[in-house]
Backbone bond lengths (Angstrom), bond angles and torsions (degrees), N, CA, C in turn:
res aa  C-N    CA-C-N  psi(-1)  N-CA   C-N-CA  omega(-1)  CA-C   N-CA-C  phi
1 X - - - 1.446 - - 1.531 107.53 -
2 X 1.104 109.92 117.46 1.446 123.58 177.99 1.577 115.38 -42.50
3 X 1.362 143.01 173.89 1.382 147.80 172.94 1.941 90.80 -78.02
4 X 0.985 123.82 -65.87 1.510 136.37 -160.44 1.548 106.75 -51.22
5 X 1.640 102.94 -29.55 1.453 106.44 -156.62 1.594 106.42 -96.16
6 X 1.523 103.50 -32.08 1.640 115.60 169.65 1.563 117.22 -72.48
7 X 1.244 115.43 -31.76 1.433 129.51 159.87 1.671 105.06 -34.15
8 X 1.448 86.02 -85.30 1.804 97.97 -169.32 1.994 97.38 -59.69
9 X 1.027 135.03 -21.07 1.578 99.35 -179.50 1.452 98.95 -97.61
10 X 1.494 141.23 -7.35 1.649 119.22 152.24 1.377 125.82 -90.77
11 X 1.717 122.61 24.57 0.994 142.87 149.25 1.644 113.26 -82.49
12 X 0.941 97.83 -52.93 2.177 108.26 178.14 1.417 107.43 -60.40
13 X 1.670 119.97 -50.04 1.119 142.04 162.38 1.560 121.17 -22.82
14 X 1.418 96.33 -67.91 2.001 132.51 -179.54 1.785 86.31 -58.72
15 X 1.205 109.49 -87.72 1.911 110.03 -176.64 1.102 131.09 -53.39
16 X 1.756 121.52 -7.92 1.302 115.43 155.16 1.896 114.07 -96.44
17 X 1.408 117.57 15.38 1.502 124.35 141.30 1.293 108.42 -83.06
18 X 1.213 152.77 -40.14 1.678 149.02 -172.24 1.430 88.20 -32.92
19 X 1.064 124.86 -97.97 1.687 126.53 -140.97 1.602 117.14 -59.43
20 X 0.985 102.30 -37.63 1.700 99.93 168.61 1.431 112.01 -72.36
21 X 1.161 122.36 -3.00 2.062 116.95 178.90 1.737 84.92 -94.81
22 X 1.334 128.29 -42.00 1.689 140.65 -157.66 1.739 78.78 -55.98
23 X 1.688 93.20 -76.83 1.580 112.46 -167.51 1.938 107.19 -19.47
24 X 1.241 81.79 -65.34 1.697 98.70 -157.49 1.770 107.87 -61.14
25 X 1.418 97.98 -45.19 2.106 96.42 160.11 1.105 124.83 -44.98
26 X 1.889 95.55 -46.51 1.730 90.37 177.06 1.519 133.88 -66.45
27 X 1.537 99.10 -36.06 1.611 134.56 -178.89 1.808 89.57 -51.32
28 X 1.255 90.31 -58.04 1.906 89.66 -166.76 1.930 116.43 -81.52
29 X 1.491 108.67 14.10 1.046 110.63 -138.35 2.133 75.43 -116.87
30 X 1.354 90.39 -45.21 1.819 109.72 -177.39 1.389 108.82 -65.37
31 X 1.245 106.61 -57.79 2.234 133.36 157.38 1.810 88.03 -14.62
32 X 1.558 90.31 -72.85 1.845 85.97 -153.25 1.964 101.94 -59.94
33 X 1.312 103.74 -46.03 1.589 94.25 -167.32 1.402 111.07 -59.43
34 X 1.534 104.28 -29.05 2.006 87.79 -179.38 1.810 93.96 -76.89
35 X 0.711 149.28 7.25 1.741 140.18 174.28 1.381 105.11 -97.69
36 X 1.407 123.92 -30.97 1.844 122.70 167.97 1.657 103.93 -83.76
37 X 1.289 125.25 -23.92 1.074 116.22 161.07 1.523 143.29 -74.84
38 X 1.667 106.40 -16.72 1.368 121.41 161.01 0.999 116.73 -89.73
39 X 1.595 144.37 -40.31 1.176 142.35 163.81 1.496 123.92 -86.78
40 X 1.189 115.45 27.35 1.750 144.83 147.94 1.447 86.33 -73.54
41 X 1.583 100.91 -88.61 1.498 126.91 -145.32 1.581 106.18 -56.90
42 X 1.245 115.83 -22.52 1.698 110.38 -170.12 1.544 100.03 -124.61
43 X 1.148 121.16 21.77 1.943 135.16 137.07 1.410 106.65 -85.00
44 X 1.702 128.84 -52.51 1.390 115.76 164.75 1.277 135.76 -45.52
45 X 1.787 100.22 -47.90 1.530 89.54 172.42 1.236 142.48 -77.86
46 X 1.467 107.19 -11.18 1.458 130.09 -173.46 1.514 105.81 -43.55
47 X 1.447 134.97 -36.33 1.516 143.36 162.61 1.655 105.51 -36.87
48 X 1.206 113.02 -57.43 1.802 108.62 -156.31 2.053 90.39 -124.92
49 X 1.161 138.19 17.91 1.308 134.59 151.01 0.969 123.76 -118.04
50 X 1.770 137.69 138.11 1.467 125.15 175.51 1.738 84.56 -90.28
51 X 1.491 91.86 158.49 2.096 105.74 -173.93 1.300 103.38 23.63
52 X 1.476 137.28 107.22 1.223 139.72 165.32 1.155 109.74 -81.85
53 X 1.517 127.03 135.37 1.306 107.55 175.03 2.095 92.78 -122.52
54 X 1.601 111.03 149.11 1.227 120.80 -164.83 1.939 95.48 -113.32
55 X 1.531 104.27 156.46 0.801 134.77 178.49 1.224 119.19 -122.38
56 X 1.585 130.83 127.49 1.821 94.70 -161.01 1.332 78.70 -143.03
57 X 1.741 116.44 146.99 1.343 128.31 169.66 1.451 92.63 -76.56
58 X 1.442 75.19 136.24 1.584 91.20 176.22 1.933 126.30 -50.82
59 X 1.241 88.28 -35.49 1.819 83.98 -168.48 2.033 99.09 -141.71
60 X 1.256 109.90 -1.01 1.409 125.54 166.91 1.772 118.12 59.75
61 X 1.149 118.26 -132.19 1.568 115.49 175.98 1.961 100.18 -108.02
62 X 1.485 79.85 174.96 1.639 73.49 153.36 1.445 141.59 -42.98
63 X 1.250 105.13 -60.18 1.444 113.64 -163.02 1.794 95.00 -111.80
64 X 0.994 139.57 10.55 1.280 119.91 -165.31 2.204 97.07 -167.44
65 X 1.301 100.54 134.01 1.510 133.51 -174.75 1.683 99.17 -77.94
66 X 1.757 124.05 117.58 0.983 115.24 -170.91 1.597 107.56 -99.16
67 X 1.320 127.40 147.48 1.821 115.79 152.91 1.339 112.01 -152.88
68 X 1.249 125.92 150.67 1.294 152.05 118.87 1.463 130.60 -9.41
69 X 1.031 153.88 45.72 1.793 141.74 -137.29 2.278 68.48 -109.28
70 X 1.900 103.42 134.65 1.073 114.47 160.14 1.436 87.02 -128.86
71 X 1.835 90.04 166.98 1.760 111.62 157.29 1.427 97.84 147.41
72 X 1.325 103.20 167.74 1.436 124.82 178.01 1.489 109.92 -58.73
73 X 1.785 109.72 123.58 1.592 102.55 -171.92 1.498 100.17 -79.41
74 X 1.324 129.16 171.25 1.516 150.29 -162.43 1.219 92.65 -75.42
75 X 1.105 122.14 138.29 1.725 130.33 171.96 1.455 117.70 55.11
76 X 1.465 138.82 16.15 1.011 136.77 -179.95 1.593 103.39 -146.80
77 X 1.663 100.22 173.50 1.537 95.65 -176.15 1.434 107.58 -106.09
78 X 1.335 117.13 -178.51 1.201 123.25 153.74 2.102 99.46 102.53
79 X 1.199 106.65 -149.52 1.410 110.70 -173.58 1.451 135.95 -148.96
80 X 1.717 129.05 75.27 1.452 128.71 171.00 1.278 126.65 -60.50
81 X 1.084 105.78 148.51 1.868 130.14 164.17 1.344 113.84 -114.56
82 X 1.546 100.96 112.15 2.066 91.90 176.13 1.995 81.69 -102.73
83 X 1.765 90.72 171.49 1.090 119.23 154.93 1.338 138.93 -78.91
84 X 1.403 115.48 101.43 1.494 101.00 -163.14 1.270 115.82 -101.59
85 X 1.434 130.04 114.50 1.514 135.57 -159.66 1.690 99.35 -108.94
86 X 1.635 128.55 119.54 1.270 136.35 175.53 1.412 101.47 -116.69
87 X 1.436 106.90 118.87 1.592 123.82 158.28 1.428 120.52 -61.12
88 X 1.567 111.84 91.53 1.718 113.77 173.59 1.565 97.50 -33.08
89 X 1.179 136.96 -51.40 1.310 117.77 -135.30 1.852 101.18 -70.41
90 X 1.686 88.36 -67.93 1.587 116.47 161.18 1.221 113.81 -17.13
91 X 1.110 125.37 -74.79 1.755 146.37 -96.62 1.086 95.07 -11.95
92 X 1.518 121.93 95.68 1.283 136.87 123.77 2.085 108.69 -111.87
93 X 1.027 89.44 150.40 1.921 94.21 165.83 0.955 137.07 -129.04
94 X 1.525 140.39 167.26 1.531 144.81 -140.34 1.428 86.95 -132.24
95 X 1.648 137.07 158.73 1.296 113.86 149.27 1.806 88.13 -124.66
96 X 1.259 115.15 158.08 1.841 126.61 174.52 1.516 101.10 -70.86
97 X 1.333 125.21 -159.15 1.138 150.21 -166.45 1.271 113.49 -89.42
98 X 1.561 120.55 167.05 1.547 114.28 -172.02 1.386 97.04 -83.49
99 X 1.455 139.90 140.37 0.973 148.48 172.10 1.745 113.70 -110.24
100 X 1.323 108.62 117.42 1.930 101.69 -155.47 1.699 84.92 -97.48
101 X 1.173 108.04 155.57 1.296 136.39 156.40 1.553 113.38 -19.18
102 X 1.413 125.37 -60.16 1.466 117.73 173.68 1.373 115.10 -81.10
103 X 1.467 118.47 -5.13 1.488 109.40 158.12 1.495 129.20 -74.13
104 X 1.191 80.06 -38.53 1.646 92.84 174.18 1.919 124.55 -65.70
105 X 1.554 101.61 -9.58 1.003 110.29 -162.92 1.749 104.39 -114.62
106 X 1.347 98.99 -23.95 1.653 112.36 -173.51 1.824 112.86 -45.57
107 X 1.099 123.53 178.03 1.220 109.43 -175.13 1.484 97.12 -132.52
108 X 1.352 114.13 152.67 1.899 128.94 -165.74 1.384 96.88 -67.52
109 X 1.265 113.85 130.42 1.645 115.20 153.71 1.152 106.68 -79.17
């Protein structure tokens, strides 16, 4: 095997590793933001939920980390869902309003 010819196949070699190292940064890169985005979102709610438990879109909007925070609100019965909105840029987050069980369930006019 020539010098020229072994060259070019641990060059082809080398660039068909690129995308799976890309992949796997990104893979681990998405991993971490949904984990600052659940333990954002279920430190916020901890005020108005006993044990919040979060739901997290997987990969969210553009600019902003989506979740779900449910659980039993503090001193009352039954079961809310706020909206939990995380600013990629920030990461800080907002959560929406308590959303009760028959809202969530009501049907669109």
């Amino acid at each position: 095997m020539s010098f020229h010819h072994r060259t070019a196949v641990i060059a082809l070699l080398a660039l068909g590793l690129l995308p799976s190292v890309a992949t796997a940064s990104s893979d681990d890169a998405w991993a971490a933001m949904r984990a600052d985005v659940s333990a954002k979102c279920l430190k916020a709610a901890a005020g108005s939920i006993d044990k919040p438990k979060a739901v997290v879109d997987p990969f969210g909007s553009e600019s902003f980390g989506l979740a779900l925070v449910s659980g039993k609100p503090k001193g009352a019965k039954g079961k809310i869902t706020q909206i939990c909105v995380y600013n990629k840029q920030t990461k800080t987050v907002e959560l929406g309003g308590e959303l009760t069980e028959a809202m969530l369930k009501a049907k669109a006019k």
